[in-house]
Each structure stands twice: as structure tokens, then as C-alpha cells.
C-alpha positions in Angstrom: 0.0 0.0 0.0 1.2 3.2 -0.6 1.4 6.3 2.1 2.2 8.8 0.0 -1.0 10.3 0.1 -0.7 10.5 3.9 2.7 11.8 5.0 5.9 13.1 4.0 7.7 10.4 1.9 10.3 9.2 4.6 13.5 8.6 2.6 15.5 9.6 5.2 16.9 8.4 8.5 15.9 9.9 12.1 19.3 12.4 12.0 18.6 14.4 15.3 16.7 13.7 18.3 13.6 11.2 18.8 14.0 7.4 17.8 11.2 5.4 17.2 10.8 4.0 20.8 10.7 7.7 22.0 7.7 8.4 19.3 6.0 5.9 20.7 6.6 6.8 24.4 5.1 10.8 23.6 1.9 9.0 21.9 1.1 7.2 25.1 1.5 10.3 27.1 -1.6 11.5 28.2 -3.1 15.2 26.0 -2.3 18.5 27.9 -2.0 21.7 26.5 -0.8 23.0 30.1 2.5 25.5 29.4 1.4 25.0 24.9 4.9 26.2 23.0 3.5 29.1 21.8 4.8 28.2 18.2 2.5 25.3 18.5 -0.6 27.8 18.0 -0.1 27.4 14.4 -2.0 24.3 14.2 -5.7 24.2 14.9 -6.8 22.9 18.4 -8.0 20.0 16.9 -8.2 16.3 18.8 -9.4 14.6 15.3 -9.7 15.1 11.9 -10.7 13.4 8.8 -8.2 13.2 6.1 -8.7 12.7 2.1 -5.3 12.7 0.1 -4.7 12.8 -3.7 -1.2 11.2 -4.8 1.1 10.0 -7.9 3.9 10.3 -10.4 4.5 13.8 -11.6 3.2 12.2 -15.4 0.1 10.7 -14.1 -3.1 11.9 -12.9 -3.2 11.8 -9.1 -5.1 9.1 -7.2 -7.3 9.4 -4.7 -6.4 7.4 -1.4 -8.8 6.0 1.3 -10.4 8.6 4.0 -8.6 8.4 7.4 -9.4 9.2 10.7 -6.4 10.5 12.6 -6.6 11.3 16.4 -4.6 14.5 17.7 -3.5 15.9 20.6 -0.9 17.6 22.8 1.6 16.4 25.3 3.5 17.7 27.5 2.3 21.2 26.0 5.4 20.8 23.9 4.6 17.9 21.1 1.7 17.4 18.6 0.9 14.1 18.2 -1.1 12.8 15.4 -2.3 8.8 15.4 -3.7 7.1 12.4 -5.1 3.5 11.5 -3.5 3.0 8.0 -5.9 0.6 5.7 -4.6 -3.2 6.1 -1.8 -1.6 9.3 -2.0 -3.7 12.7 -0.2 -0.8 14.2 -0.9 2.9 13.9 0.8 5.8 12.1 2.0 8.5 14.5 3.6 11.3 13.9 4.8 13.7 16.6 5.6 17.6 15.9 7.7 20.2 18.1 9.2 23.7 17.6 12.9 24.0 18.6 13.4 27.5 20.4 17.6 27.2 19.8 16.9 26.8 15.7 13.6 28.8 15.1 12.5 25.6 13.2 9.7 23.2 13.4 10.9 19.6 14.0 8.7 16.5 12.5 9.1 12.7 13.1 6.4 10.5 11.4 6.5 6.7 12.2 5.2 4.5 9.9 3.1 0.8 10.7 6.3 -1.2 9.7 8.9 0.9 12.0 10.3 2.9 9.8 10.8 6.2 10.9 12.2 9.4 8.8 12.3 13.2 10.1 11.8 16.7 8.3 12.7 20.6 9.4 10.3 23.1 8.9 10.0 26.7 8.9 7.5 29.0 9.4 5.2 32.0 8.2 3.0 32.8 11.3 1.3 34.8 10.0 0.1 32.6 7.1 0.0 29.5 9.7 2.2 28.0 6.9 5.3 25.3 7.6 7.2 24.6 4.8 9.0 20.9 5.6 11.7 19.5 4.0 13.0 15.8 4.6 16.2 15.3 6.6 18.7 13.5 4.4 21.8 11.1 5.8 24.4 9.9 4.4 24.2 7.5 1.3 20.2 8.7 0.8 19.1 8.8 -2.8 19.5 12.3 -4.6 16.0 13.3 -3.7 14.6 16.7 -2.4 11.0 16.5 -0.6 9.2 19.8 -0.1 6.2 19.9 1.9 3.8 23.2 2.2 1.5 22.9 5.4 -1.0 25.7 6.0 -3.4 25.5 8.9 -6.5 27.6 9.6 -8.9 26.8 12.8 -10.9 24.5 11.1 -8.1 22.2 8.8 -4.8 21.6 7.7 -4.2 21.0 4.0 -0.5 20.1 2.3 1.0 19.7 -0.6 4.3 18.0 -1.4 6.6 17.3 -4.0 9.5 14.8 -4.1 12.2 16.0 -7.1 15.2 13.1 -7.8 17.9 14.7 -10.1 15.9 18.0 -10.4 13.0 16.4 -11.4 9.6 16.3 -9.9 8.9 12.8 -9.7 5.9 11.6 -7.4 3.3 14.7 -5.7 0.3 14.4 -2.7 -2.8 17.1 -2.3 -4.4 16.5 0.9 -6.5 18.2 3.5 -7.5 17.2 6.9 -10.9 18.7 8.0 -11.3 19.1 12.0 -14.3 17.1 13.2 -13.9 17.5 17.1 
């Protein structure tokens, strides 16, 4: 199955901070939004959303994935955490989301059902409530470039990303994610 349509394609390693155990210790935390990062405003208040994704090769028209419910919320007042069941997955999607004072720069990890785990850097226009994301590389990663554009208002979150190999847009994803509580 492919999860294009859902996240960030992960072709890269974790390169600084969380590991994949970690991710998974912040999703069991419990939600607070007691002492919210301020940065962390960007996003709406949302604690679930529903989620429709378009996604394909750059020459082909894009496909339409399956609807998904993710679950959000906020732990520790300092992560975003985002859960989803994945068609076919025994194990959920999570994705966890931070802002790093020292760097000005938005920090996303997304774990997929199978373990793999890959990271991206983002920066911000707050006024826009836009995060542009690009995908942490590490040594001996393919020549590829992922660009994600992330804008949020109070009701949804919609994205859209490119993945370029040798210059090259080769594979793209539309999606929106429509609050529902």
C-alpha cells in the first residue's frame, strides 16, 4: 500500500533527536495543552480530523487514497501528536511535531506501521499559519529533495508536497485534513 498520500515520503533516517521507541513513548503520554509552546498555536486545536489525500507520479493523474481518521493531541504542552489506522496496518501511524526554540525551526518525526521512521525541518510563516517541511537526508540517501507546504487555519490543515530526484519532480500528494472535534 502506498502512504504517500498521507505523509511526508520518509527517505530519510531519524538524523537528530527522537527514535522510534521515543515516538512511541510521547503517543502514550496522556493530552495536555498546560504551558502549549507558543509556536504550537499554528495548528488548529483540533483532537481529530478526517483526512482525504490525492497522490502519484508527476506524469500521471493523481489518485485518490482511502479517508482516514487521525486522532490528535498535545503532550506535555510541547509535542503534537497525530495517530492514524492506515488501511490493512496492525499498528498505527504517529507522527509527533515540536518547535525548537535554539533553531527557530519546526521539528517533524512520522512513524510509519512497519517501524520505519524518517524526520523533516520546517520553517514558518506565522502569520500565514504555513510550515514549509523539508526531509532530513543522511548519508548515502538517494538524490532526492521532498518539499512539503503545510498551511493550517482553525478548522483544517491541507498540504501539498513534491518529491524532485535529479531536479526532477517525480511523485506529488494534495491532501486536506478537515477538523471534526
Amino acid at each position: 500500500m502506498k502512504l504517500h498520500f498521507f505523509v511526508i515520503p520518509l527517505i530519510a533516517t531519524n538524523l537528530y533527536g527522537l527514535d522510534a521507541d521515543e515516538v512511541r513513548k510521547i503517543a502514550s503520554e496522556p493530552h495536555s495543552r498546560e504551558k502549549l509552546v507558543p509556536e504550537l498555536k499554528i495548528y488548529p486545536g483540533a483532537r481529530e480530523y478526517k483526512i482525504t489525500a490525492q497522490s502519484g507520479k508527476s506524469a500521471e493523474e493523481l489518485q485518490v487514497g482511502p479517508e482516514i481518521i487521525a486522532k490528535e493531541k498535545t503532550v506535555r504542552g510541547r509535542y503534537i501528536v497525530s495517530t492514524a489506522m492506515l488501511p490493512g496496518a496492525e499498528k498505527p501511524l504517529i507522527m509527533v511535531v515540536t518547535f525548537q526554540k535554539e533553531t527557530e525551526t519546526f521539528k517533524k518525526w512520522v512513524l510509519l506501521p512497519d517501524g520505519i521512521l524518517g524526520s523533516s525541518t520546517g520553517i514558518a510563516d506565522f502569520d500565514n499559519r504555513t510550515i514549509a517541511w523539508t526531509a532530513d537526508k543522511a548519508d548515502g540517501d538517494p538524490p532526492t529533495t521532498v518539499l512539503v507546504i503545510e498551511t493550517h487555519s482553525d478548522d483544517k490543515s491541507t498540504w501539498k508536497d513534491t518529491t524532485l530526484q535529479d531536479g526532477k519532480v517525480i511523485a506529488m500528494s494534495r491532501g486536506v485534513a478537515v477538523k471534526t472535534k
